[in-house]
N, C-alpha and C positions, 0 to 999 in steps of 0.2 A: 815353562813347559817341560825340562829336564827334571825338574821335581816331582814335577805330576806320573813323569812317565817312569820316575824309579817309584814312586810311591807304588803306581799298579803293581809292577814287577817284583816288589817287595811281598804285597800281598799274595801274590799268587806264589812263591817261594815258602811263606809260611804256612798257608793253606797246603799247598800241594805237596810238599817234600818234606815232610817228617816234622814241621816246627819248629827246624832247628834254628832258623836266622834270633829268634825274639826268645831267649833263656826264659824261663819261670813263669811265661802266661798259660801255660796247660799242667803244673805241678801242679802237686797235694800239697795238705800241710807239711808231710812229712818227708817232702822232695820228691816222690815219685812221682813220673811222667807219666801222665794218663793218659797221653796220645803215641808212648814206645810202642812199635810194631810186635804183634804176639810171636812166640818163637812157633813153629809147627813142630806138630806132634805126629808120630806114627800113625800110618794109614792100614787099612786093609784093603788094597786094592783088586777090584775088579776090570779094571780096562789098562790098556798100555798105551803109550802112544808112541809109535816107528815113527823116528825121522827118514823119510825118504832124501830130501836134497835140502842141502842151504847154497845162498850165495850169499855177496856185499853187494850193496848198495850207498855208495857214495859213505858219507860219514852219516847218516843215517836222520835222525831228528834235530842232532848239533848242538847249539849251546841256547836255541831259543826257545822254548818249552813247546815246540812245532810238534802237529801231530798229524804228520802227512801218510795220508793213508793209502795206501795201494787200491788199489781196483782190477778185477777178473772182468773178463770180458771176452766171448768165445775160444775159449784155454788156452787165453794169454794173461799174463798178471805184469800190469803195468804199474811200477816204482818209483816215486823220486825220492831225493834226499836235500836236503837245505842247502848244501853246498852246489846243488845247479846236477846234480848229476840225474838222470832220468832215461829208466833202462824199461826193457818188453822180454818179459823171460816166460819161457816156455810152464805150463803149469806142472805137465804131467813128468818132464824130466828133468826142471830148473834148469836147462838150455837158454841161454842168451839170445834172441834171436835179435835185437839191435843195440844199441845205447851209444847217449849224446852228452856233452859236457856245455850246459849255458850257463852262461859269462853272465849268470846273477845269481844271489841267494831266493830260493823257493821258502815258503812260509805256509802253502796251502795247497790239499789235492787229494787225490787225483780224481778227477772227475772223465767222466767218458760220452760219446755219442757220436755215433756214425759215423765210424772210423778216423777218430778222434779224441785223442785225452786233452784234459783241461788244469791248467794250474794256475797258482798264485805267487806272485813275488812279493819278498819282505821288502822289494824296494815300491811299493805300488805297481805290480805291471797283472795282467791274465794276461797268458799264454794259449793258442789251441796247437796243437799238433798232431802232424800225423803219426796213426796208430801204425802205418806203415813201415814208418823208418825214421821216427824221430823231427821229422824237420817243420820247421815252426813256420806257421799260416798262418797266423794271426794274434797281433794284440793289440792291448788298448793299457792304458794309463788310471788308475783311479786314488782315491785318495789317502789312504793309507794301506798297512799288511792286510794282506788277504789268506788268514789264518785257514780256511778251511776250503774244501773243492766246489768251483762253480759247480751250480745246478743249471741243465743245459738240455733243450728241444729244437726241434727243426728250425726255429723264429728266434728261441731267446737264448742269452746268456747271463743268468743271472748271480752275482756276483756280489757278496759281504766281505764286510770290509770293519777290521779293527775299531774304530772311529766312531761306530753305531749306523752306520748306513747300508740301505739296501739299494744294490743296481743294476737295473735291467739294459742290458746292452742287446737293439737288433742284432741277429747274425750278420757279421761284417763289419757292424759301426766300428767308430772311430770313438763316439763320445756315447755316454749312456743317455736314453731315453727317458726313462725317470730316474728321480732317485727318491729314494724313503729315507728321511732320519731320525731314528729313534733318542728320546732322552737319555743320556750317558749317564750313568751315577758319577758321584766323585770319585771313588775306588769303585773297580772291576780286577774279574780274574782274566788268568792271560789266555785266551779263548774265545772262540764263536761258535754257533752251531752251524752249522752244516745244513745251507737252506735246500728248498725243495719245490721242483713243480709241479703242481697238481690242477689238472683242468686249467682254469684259465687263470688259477693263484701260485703267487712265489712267495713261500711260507720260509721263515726263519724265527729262531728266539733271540734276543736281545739280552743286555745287561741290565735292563730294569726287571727283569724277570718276567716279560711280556711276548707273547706269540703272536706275531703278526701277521695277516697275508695280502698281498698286497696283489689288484688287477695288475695285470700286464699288459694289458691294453690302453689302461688311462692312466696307471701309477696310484691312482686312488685307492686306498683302505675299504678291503672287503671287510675284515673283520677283524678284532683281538682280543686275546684272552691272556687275561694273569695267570701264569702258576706260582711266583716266590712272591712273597708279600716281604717287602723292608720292615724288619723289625727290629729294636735294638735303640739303644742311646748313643753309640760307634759307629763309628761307617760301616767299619770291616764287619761290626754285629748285624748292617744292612745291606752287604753283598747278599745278590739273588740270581747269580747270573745263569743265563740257560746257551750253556757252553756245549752239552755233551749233543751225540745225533739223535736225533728225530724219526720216531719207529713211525711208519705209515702200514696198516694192515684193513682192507677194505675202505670204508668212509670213515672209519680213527684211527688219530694220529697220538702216539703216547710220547710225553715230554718228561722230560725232569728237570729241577731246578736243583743250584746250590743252598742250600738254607731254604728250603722251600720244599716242595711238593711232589710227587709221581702223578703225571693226569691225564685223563683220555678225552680228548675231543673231537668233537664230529669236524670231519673234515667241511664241511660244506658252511658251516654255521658260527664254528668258534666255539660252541657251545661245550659247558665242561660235564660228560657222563659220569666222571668219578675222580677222586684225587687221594692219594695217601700222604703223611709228610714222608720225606726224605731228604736228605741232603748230597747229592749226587751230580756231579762234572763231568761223567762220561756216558751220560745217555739212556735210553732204555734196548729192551729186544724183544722179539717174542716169539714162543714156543709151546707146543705141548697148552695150549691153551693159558697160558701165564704170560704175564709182562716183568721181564727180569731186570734188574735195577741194581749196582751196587751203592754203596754207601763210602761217605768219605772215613768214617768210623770202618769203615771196612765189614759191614755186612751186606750179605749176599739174598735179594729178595724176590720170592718168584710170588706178585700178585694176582690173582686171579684176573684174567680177562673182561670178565662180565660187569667185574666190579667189586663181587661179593665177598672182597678183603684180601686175606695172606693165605696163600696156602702154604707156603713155609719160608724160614727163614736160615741163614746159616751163619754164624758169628766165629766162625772158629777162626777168621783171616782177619781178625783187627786190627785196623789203622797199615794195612800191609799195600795202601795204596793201590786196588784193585783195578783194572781193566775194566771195559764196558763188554760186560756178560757176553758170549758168543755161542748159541747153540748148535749143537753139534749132535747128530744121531740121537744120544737117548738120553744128553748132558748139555751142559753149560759150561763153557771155557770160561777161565778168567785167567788173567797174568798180575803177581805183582810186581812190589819193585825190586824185590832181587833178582828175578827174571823164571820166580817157577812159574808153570801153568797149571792152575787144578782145574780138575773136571770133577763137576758135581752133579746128581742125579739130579734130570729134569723132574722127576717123581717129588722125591722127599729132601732134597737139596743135599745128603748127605758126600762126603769127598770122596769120587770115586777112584779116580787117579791122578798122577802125578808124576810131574817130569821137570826140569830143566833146562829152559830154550836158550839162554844165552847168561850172560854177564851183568844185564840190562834189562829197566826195565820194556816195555810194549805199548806206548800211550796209544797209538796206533790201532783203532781197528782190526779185530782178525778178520778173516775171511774164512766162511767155510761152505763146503761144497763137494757133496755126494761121499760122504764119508771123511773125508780129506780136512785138513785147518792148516790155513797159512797165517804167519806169524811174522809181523813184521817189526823188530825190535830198535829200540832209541838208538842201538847202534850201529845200525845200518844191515844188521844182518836178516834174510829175507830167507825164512825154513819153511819147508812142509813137511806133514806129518799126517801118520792115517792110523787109526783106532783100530787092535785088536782088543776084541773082548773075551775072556772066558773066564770058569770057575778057579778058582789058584787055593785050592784046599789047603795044600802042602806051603805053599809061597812063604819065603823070608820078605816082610815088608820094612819100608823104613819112611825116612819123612822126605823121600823123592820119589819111592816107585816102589819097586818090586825087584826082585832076581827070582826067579824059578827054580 
């Protein structure tokens, strides 16, 4: 069992963090790295982005490749961080208005509902608490980390889990009501998606590269759909995991897979509208009529909605280990791993602006919200920031931003 679970841990290190653990499976013949991060180049920037406030937030994502995301919820933006700390700061002035230290490591979140957030412990636990002031109402026990934020209604608590399982816990229980468990590959990345309820299904993606949703009433399988197809004579060549979050916009829902696929399917049916390939761990978005998607190659891709293919693409950030696309006004956030943020035009993808959020990169989720982006970075630090935009004729540019 300690094998298996460095074996994951190993893949997801090579995958996700520059390739550096395994020397010379991504050179050329002639020793160059085909997966080094490209250096950036000078911009001409159009937009700025004002940090308005930062705070900390515990030690932030930590050492476990966690990607605990914040959640806004009537202009509060509620935080955890892996080392237990879990705070409710004010949006509009990064005012503090509680925070609590639990005596465990968090691994998943933040989920919210009716004055209430929801998280995950890397030791097995879901968590609810009050939005109020922190104090903990309820948990329950399950079978392994619980990577990412329960999905949660008036009835259910529905809760994935590391291990390949999905669990519906009544509001209250003690034990879960159904469980769903999907086939495990031998390697996976270190990651789960982020399930969701819709009508009377709790939808999540899997590490066989499968969409599932499941009644909530019986536990039984309403429906499933492939996005990543195993391919390859390797394991690692047949990782398909569908790790990143799940866009839901009317009756479709856009997924991505790793080594697999972009695809739109009807909510109701499973059924696939359209699919592009991509290779992609942190999710889709959508905007401006486009479904925005990065790549682990580090391209930036806004597909057309309907279906009718790419309406552009932007490569100028390769292998820079991109964030899951964030729209914002008249752009797209993304963060890499040295911790800039570029904003690129929802229009024609090109780099609109550019800034510097921290030290770190942002696995994490942005949030954005009436012009404003919050930014919650690997290290705990928890910024907001609001978009000026105008003409900079005159502007000195460089490859972080502008001076006037």
């Amino acid at each position: 069992m300690k094998l298996w679970r460095l074996l994951i841990i190993s893949v997801s290190v090579v995958t996700l963090s520059g390739c550096n653990t395994l020397q010379g499976w991504f050179n050329s013949d002639d020793g160059e790295d085909l997966t080094a991060p490209v250096e950036l180049e000078r911009i001409e920037a159009t937009v700025k982005l004002n940090k308005l406030w930062s705070t900390s937030i515990g030690d932030g994502q930590g050492n476990g490749f966690y990607r605990i995301t914040p959640v806004l919820e009537n202009g509060v933006i509620y935080a955890a961080s892996s080392d237990g700390e879990v705070a409710a700061i004010d949006a509009i002035d990064g005012n503090r208005l509680w925070r609590v230290e639990l005596e465990r490591p968090l691994s998943g979140g933040v989920g919210y509902h009716n004055d209430s957030v929801y998280l995950g412990g890397a030791d097995g636990s879901v968590l609810q608490l009050s939005a109020r002031d922190g104090q903990v109402l309820w948990e329950a026990a399950v079978s392994g980390e619980v990577l990412a934020a329960p999905a949660v209604s008036d009835d259910w608590v529905i809760v994935q889990t590391y291990d390949g399982k999905l669990l519906g816990f009544e509001a209250g229980a003690d034990e879960p009501t159904w469980t769903f468990t999907s086939d495990v590959p031998v390697l996976t990345l270190r990651g789960t998606s982020t399930p969701i309820l819709l009508g009377n299904n709790a939808i999540a993606g899997f590490g066989d590269g499968k969409v599932i949703a499941v009644d909530v009433d019986s536990g039984n399988v309403s429906w499933e759909s492939r996005i990543g197809v195993p391919q390859g004579s390797s394991e690692i060549d047949r990782i398909v995991d569908i790790d990143g979050t799940i866009t839901q916009q009317g009756v479709e829902l856009f997924v991505s897979s790793y080594q697999g696929r972009v695809a739109a399917l009807d909510t109701r049916t499973g059924r696939k509208l359209w699919q592009q390939n991509v290779s992609s761990v942190t999710g889709t978005h959508v905007g401006f009529g486009n479904v925005y998607v990065t790549d682990v190659d580090g391209t930036v891709s806004a597909f057309l909605r309907n279906g009718q293919g790419v309406r552009w693409q932007n490569i100028e950030l390769g292998y820079r280990e991109l964030s899951r696309p964030t729209p914002i006004n008249s752009y797209v956030a993304t963060v890499d791993y040295e911790g800039y943020l570029h904003l690129l035009s929802q229009v024609d993808g090109t780099i609109a602006g550019r800034t510097k959020v921290g030290g770190s990169a942002a696995r994490a989720d942005m949030i954005s919200d009436r012009g404003r982006l919050y930014v919650y970075t690997d290290s705990g630090q928890l910024l907001a920031f609001e978009l000026e935009v105008r003409e900079y004729a005159n502007a000195t540019r460089d490859c972080v931003g502008w001076t006037p």
